[in-house]
PDB file with SEQRES, HELIX, SHEET and CRYST1 records, atoms N, CA, C and O in Angstrom:
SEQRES   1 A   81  UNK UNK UNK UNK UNK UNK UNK UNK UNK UNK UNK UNK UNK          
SEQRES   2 A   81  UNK UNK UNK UNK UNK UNK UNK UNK UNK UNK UNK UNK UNK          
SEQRES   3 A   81  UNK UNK UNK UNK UNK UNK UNK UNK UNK UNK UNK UNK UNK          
SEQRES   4 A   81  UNK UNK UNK UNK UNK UNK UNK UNK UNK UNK UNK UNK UNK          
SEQRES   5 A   81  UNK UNK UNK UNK UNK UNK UNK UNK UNK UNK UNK UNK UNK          
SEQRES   6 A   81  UNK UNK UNK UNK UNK UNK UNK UNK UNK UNK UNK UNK UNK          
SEQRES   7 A   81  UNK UNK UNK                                                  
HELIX    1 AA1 UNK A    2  UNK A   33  1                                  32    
HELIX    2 AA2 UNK A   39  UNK A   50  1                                  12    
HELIX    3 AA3 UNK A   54  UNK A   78  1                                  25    
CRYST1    1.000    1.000    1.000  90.00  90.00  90.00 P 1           1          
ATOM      1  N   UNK A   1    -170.992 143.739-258.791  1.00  0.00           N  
ATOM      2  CA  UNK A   1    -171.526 142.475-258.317  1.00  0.00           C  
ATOM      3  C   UNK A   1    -171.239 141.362-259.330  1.00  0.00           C  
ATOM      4  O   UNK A   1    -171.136 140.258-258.794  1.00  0.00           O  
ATOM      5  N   UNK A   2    -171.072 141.377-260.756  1.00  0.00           N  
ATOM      6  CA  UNK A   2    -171.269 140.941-261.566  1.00  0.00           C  
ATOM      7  C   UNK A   2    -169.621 140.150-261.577  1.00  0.00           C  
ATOM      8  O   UNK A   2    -169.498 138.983-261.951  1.00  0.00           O  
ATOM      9  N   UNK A   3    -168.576 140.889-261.166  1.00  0.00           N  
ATOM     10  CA  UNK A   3    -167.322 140.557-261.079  1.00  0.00           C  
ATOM     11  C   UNK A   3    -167.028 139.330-259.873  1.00  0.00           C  
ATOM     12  O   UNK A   3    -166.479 138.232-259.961  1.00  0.00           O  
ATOM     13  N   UNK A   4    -167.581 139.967-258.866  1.00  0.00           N  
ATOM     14  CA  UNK A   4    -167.700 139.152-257.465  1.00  0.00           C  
ATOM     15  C   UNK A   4    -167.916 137.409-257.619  1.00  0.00           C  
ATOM     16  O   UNK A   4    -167.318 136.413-257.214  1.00  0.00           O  
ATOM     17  N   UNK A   5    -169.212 137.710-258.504  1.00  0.00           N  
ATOM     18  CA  UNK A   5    -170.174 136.661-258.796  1.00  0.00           C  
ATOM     19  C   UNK A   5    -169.220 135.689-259.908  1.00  0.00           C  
ATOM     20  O   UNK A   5    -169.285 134.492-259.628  1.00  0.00           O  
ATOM     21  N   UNK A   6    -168.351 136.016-261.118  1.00  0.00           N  
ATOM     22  CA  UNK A   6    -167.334 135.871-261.615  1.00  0.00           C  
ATOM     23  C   UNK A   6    -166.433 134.716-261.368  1.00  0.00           C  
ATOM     24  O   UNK A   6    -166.377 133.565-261.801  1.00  0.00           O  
ATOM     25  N   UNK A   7    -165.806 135.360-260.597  1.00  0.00           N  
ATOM     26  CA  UNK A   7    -164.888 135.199-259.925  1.00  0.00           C  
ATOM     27  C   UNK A   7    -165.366 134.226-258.764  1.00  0.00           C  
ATOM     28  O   UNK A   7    -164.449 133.657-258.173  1.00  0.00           O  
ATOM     29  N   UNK A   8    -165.971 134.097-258.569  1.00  0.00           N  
ATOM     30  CA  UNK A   8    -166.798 132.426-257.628  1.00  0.00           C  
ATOM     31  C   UNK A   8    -167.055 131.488-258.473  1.00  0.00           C  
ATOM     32  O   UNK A   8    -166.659 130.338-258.281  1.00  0.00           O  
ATOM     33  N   UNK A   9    -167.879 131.905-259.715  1.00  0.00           N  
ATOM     34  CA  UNK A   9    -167.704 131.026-260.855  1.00  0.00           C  
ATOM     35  C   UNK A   9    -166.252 129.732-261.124  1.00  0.00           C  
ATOM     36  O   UNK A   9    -166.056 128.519-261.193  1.00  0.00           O  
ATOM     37  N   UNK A  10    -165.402 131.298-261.207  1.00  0.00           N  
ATOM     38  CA  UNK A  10    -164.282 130.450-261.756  1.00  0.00           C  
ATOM     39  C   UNK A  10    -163.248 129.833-260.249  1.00  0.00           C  
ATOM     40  O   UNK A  10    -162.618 128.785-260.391  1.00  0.00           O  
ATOM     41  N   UNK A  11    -163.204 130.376-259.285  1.00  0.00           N  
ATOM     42  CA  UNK A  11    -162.984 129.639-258.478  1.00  0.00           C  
ATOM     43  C   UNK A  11    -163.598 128.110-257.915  1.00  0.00           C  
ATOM     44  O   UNK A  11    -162.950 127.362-257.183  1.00  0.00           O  
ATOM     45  N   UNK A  12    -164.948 127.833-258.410  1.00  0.00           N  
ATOM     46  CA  UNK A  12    -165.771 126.647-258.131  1.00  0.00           C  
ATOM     47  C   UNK A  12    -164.933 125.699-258.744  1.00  0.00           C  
ATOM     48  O   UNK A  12    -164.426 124.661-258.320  1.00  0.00           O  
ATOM     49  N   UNK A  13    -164.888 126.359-259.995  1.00  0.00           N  
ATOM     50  CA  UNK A  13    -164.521 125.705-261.474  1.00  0.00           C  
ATOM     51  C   UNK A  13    -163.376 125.133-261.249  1.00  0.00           C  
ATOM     52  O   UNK A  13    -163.529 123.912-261.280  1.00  0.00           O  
ATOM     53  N   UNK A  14    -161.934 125.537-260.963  1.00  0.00           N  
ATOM     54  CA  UNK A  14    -160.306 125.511-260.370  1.00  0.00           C  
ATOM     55  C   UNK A  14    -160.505 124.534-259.423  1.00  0.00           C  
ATOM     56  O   UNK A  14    -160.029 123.421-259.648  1.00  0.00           O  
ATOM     57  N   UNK A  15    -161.252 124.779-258.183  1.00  0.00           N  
ATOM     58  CA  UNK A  15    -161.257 123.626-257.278  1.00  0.00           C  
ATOM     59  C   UNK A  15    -162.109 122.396-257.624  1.00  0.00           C  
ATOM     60  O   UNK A  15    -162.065 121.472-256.812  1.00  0.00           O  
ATOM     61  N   UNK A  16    -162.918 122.247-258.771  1.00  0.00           N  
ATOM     62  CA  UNK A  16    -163.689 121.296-259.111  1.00  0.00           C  
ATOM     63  C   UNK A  16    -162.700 120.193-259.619  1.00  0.00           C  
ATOM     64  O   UNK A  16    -162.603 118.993-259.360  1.00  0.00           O  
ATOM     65  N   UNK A  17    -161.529 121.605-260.989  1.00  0.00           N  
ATOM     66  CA  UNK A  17    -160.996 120.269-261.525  1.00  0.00           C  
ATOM     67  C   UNK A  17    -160.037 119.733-260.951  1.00  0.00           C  
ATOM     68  O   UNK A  17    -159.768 118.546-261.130  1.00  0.00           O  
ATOM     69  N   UNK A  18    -159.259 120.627-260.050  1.00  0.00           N  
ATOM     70  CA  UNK A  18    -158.225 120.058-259.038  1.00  0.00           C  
ATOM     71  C   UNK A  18    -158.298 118.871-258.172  1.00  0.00           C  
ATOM     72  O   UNK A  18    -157.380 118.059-258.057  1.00  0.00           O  
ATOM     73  N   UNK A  19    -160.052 118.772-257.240  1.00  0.00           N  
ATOM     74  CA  UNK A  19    -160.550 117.384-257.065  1.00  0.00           C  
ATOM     75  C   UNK A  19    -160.624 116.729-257.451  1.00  0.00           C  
ATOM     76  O   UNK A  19    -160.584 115.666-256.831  1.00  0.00           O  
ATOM     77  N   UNK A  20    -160.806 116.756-258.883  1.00  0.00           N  
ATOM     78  CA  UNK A  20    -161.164 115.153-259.987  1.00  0.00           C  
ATOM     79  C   UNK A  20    -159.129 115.055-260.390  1.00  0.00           C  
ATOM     80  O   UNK A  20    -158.429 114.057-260.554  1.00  0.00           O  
ATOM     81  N   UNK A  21    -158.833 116.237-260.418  1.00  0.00           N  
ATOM     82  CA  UNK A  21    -157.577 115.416-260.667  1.00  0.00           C  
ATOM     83  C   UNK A  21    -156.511 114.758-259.783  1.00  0.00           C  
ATOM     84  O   UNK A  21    -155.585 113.974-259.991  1.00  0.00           O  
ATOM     85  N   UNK A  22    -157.007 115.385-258.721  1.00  0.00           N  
ATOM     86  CA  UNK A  22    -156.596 114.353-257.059  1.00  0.00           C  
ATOM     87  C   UNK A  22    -157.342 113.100-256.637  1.00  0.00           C  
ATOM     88  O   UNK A  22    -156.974 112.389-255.702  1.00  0.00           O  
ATOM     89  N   UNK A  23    -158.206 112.919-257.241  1.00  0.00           N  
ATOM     90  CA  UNK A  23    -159.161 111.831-256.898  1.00  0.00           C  
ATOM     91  C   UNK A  23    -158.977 110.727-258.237  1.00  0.00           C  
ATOM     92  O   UNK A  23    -159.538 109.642-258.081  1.00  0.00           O  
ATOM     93  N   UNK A  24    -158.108 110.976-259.737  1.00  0.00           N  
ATOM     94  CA  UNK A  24    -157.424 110.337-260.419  1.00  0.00           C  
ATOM     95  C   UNK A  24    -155.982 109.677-260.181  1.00  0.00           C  
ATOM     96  O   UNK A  24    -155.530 108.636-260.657  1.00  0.00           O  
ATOM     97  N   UNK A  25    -155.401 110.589-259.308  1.00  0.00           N  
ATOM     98  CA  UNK A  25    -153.955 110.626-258.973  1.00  0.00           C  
ATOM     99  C   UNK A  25    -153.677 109.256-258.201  1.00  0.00           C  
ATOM    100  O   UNK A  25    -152.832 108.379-258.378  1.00  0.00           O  
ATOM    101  N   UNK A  26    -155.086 109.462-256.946  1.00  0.00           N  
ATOM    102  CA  UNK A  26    -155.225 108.585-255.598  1.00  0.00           C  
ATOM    103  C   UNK A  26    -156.221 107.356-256.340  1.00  0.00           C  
ATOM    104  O   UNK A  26    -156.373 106.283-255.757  1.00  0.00           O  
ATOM    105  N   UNK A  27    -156.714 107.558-257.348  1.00  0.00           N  
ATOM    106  CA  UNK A  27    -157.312 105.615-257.790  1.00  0.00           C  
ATOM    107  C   UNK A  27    -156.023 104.861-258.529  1.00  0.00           C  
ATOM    108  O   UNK A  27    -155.791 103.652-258.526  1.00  0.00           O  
ATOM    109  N   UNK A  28    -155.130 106.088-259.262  1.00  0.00           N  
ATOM    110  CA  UNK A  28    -153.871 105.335-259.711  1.00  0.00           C  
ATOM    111  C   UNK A  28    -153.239 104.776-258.723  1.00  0.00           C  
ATOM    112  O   UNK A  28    -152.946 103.607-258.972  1.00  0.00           O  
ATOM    113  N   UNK A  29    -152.887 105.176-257.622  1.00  0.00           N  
ATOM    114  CA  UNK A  29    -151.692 105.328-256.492  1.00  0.00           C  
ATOM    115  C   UNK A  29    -152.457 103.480-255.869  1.00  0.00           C  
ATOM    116  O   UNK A  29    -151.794 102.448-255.766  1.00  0.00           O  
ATOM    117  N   UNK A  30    -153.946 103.641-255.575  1.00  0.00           N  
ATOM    118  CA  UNK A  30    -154.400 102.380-254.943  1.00  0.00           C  
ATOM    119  C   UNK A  30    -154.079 101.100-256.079  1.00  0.00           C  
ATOM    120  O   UNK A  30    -153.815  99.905-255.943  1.00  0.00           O  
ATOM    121  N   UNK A  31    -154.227 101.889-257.101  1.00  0.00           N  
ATOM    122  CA  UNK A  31    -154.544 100.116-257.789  1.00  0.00           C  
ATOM    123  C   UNK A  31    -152.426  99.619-258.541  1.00  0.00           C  
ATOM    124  O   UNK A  31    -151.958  98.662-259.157  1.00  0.00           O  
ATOM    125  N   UNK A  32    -151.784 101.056-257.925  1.00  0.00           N  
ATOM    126  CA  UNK A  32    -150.789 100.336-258.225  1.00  0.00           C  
ATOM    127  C   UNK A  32    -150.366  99.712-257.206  1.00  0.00           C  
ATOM    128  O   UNK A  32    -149.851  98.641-257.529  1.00  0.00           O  
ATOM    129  N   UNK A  33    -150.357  99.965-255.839  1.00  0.00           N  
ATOM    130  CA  UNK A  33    -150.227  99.759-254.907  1.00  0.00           C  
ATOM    131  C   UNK A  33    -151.194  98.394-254.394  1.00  0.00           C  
ATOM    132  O   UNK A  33    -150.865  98.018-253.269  1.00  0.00           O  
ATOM    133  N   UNK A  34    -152.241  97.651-254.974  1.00  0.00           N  
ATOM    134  CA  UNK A  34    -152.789  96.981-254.438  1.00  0.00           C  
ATOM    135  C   UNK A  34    -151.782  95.586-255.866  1.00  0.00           C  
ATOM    136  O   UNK A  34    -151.425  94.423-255.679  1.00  0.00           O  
ATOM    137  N   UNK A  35    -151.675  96.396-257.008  1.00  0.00           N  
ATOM    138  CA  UNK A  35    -150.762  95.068-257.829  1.00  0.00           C  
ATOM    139  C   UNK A  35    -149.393  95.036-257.425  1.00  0.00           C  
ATOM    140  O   UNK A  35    -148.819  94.949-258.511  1.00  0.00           O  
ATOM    141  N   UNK A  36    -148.738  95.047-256.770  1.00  0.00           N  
ATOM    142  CA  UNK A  36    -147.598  95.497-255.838  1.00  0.00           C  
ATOM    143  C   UNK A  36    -147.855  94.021-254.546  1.00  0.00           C  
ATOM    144  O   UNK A  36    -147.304  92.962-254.245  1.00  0.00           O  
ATOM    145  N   UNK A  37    -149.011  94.823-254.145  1.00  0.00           N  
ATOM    146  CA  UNK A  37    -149.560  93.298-253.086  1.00  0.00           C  
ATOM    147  C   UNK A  37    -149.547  91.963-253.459  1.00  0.00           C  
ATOM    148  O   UNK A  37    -149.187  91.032-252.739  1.00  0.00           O  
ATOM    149  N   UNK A  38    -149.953  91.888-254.617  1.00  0.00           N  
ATOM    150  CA  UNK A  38    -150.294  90.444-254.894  1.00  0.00           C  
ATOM    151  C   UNK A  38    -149.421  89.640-254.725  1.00  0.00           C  
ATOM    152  O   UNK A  38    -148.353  90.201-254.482  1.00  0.00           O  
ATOM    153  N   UNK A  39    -149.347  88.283-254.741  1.00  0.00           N  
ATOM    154  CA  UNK A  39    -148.772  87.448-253.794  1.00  0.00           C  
ATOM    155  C   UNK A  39    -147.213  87.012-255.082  1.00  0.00           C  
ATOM    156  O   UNK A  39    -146.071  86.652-254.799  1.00  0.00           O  
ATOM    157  N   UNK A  40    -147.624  87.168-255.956  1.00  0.00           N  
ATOM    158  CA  UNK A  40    -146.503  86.845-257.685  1.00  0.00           C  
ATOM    159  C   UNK A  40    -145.577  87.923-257.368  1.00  0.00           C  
ATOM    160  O   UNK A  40    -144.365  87.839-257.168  1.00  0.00           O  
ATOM    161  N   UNK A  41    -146.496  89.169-257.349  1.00  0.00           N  
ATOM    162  CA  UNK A  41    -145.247  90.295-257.285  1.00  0.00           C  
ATOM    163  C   UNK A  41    -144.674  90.381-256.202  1.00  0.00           C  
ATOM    164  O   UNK A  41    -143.470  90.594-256.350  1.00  0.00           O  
ATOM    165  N   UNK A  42    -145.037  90.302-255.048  1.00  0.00           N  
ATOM    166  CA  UNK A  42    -144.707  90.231-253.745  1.00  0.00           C  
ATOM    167  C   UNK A  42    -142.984  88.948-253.735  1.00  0.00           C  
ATOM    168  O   UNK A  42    -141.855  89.202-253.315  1.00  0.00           O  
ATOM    169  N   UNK A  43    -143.316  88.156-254.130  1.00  0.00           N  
ATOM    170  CA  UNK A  43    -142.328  86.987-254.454  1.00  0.00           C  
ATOM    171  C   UNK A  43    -141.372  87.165-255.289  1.00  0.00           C  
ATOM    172  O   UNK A  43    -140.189  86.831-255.229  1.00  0.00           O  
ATOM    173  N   UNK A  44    -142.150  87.890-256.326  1.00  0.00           N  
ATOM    174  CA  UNK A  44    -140.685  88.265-257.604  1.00  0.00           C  
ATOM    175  C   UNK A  44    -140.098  89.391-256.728  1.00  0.00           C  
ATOM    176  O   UNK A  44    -138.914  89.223-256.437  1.00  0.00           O  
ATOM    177  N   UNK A  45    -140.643  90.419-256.286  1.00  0.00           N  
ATOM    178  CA  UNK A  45    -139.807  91.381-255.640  1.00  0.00           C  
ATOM    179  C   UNK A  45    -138.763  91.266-254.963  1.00  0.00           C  
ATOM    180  O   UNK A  45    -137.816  92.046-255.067  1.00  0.00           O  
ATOM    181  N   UNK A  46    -138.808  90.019-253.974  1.00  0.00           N  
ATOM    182  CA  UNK A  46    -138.392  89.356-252.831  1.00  0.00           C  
ATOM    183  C   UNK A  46    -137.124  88.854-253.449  1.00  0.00           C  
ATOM    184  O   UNK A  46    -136.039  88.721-252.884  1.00  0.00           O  
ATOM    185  N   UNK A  47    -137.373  88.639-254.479  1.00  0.00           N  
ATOM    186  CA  UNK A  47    -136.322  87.579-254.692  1.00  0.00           C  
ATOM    187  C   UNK A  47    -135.143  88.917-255.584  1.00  0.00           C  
ATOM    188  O   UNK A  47    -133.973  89.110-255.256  1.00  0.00           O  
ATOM    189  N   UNK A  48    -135.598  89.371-256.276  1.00  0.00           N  
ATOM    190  CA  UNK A  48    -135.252  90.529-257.233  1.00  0.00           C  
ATOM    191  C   UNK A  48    -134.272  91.249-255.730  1.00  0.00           C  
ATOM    192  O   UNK A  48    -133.111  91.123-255.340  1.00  0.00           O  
ATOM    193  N   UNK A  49    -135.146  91.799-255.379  1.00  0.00           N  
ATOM    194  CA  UNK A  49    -134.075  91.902-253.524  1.00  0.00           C  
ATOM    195  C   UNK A  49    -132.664  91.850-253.145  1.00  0.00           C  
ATOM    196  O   UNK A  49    -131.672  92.520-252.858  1.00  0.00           O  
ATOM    197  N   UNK A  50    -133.308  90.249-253.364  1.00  0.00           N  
ATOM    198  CA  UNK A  50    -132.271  89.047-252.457  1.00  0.00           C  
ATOM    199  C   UNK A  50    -131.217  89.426-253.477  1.00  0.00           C  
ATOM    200  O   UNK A  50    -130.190  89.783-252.900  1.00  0.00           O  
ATOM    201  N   UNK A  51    -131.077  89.489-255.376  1.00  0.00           N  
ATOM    202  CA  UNK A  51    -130.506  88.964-255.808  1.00  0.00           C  
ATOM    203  C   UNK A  51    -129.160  90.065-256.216  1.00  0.00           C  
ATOM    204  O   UNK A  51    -128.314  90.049-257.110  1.00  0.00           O  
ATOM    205  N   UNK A  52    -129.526  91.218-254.795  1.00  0.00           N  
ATOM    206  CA  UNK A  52    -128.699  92.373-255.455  1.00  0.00           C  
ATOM    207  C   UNK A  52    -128.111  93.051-254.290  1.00  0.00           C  
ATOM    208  O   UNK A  52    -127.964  94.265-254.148  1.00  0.00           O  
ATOM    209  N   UNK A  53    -127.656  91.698-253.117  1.00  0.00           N  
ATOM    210  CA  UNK A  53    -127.226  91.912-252.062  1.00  0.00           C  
ATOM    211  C   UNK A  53    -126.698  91.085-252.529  1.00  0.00           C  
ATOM    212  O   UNK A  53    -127.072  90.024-253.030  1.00  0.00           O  
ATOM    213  N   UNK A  54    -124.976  91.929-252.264  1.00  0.00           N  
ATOM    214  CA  UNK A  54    -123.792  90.900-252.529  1.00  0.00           C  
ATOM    215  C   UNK A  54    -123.162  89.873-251.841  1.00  0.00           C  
ATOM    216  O   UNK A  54    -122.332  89.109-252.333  1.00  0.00           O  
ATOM    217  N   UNK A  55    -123.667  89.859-250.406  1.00  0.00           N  
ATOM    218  CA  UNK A  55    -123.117  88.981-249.917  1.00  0.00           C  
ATOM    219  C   UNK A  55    -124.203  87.570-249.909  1.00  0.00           C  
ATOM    220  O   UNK A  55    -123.599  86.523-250.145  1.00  0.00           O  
ATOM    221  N   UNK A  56    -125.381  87.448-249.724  1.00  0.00           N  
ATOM    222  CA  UNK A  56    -126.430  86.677-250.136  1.00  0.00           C  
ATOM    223  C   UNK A  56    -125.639  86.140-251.303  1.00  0.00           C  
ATOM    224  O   UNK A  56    -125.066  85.053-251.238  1.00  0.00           O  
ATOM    225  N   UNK A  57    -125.611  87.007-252.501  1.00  0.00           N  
ATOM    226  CA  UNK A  57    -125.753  86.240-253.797  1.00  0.00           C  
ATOM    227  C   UNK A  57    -124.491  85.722-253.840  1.00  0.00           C  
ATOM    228  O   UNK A  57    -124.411  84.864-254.718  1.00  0.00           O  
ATOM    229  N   UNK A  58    -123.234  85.940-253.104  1.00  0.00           N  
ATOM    230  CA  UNK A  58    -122.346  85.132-253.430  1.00  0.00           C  
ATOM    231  C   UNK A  58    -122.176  84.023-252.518  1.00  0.00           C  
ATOM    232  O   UNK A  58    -121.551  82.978-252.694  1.00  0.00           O  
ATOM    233  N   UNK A  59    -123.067  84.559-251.159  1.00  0.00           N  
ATOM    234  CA  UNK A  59    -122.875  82.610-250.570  1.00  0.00           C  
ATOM    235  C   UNK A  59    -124.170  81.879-251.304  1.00  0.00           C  
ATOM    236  O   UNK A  59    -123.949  80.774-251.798  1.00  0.00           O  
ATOM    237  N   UNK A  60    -125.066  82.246-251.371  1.00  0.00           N  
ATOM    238  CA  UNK A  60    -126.474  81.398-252.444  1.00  0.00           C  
ATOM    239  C   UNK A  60    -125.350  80.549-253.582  1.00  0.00           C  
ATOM    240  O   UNK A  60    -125.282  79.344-253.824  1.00  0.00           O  
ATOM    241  N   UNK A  61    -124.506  81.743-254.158  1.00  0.00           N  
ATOM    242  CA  UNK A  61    -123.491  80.725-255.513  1.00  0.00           C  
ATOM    243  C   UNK A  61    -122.999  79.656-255.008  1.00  0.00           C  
ATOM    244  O   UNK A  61    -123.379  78.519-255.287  1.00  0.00           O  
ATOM    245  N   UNK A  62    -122.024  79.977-254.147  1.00  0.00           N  
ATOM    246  CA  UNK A  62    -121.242  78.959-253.225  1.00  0.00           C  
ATOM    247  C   UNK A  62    -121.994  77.814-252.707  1.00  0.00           C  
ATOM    248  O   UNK A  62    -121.461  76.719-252.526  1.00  0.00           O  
ATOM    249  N   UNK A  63    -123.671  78.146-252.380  1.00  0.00           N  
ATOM    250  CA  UNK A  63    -124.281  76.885-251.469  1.00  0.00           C  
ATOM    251  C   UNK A  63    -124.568  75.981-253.018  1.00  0.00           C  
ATOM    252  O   UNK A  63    -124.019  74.885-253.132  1.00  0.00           O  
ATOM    253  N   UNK A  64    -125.295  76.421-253.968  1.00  0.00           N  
ATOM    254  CA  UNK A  64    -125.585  75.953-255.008  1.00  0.00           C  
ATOM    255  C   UNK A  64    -124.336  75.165-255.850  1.00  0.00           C  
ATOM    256  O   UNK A  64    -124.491  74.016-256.263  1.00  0.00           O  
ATOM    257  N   UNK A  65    -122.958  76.003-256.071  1.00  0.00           N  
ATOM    258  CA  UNK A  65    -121.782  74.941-256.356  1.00  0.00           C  
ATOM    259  C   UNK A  65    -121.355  73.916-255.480  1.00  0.00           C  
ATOM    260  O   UNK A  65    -120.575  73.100-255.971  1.00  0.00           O  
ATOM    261  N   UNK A  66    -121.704  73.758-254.228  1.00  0.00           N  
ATOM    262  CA  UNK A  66    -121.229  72.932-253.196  1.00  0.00           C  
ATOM    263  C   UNK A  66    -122.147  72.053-253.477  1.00  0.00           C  
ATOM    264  O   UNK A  66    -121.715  71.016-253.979  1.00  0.00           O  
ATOM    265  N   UNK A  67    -123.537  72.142-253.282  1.00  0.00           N  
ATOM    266  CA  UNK A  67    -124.933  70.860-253.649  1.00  0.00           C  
ATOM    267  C   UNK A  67    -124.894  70.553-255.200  1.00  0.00           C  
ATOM    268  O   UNK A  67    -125.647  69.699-255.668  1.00  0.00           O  
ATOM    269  N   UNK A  68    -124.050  71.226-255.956  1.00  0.00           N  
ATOM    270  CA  UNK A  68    -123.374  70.465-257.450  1.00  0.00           C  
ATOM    271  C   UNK A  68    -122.977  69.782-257.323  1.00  0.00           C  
ATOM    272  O   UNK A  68    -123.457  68.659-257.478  1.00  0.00           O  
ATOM    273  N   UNK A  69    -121.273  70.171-256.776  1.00  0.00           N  
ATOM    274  CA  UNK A  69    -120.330  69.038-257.086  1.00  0.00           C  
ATOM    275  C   UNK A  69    -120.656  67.650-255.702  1.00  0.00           C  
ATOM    276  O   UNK A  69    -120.574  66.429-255.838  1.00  0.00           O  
ATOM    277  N   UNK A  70    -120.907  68.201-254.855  1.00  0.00           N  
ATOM    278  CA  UNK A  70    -121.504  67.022-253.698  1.00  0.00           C  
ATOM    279  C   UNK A  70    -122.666  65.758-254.668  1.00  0.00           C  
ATOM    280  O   UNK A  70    -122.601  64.530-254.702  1.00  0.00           O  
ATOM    281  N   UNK A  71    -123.583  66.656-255.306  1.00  0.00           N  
ATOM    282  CA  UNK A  71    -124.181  65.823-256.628  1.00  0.00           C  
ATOM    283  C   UNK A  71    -123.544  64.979-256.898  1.00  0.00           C  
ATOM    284  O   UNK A  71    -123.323  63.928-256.297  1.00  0.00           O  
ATOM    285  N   UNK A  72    -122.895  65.658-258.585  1.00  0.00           N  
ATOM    286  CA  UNK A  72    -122.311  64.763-259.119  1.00  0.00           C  
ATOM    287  C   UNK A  72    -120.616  63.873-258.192  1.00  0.00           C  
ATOM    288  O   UNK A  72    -120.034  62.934-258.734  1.00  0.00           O  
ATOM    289  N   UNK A  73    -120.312  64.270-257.271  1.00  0.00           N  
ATOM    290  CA  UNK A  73    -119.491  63.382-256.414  1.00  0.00           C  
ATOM    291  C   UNK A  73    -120.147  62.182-256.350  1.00  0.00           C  
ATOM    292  O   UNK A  73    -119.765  61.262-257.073  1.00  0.00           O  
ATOM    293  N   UNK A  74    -121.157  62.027-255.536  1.00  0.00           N  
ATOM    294  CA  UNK A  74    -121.977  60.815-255.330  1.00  0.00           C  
ATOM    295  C   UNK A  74    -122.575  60.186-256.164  1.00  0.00           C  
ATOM    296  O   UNK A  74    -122.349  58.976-256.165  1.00  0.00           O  
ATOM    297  N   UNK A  75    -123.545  60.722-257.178  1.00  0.00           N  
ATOM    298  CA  UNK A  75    -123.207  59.928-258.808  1.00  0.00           C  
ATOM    299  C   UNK A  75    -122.262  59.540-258.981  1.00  0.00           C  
ATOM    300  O   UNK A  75    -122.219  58.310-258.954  1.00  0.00           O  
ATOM    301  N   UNK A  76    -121.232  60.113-259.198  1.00  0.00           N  
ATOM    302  CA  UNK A  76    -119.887  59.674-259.925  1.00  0.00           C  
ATOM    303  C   UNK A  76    -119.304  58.662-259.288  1.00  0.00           C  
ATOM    304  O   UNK A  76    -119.108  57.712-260.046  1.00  0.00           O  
ATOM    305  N   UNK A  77    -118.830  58.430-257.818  1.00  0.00           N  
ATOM    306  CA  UNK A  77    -118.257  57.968-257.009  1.00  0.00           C  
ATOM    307  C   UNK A  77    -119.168  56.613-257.120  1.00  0.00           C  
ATOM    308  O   UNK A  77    -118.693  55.527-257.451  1.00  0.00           O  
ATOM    309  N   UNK A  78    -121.050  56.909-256.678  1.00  0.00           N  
ATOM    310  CA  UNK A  78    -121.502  55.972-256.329  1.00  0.00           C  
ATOM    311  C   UNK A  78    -121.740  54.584-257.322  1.00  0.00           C  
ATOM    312  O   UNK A  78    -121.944  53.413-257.004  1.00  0.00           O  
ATOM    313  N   UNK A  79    -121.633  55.177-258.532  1.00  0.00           N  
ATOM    314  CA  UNK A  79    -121.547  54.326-259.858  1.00  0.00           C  
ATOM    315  C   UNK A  79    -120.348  53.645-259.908  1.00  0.00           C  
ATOM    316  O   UNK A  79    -120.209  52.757-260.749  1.00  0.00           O  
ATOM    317  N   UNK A  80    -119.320  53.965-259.021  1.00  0.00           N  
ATOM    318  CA  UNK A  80    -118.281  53.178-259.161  1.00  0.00           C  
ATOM    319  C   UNK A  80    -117.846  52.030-257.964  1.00  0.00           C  
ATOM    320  O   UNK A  80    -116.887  51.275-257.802  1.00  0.00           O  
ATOM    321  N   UNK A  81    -118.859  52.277-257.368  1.00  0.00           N  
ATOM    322  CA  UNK A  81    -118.733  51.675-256.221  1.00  0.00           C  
ATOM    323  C   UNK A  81    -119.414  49.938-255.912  1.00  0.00           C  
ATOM    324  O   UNK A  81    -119.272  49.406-254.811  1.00  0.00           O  
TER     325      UNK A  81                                                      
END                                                                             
């Protein structure tokens, strides 16, 4: 009896700490997952994204050198005008 009794002991024990260490696992998992949400990371992500799709990032270059030199065109031009 004494073995029986044992051996429930240590089985309580195994599933006790296995819960606390699943119930550590799952408060990590929420609170990384809820800083993930926030509206900063959410945005940096987005963009981090965007910036590693090659065809995006090379027309984004192209739109950004075009609203350059269109810039300084019209400065340049308009100062002379």
């Amino acid at each position: 009896m004494r073995n029986a009794s044992d051996a429930l002991v240590e089985r309580i024990y195994y599933l006790e700490n296995a819960r606390n260490e699943d119930l550590f696992l799952l408060k990590e998992e929420i609170s990384m997952a809820g800083d993930k949400l926030k509206p900063i990371n959410l945005i940096k992500n987005t963009i981090q994204d965007v910036a590693f799709i090659p065809n995006i990032k090379g027309n984004l270059l192209s739109m950004v050198l075009g609203f350059g030199v269109k810039w300084i065109s019209s400065r340049f031009l308009g100062s002379r005008l």
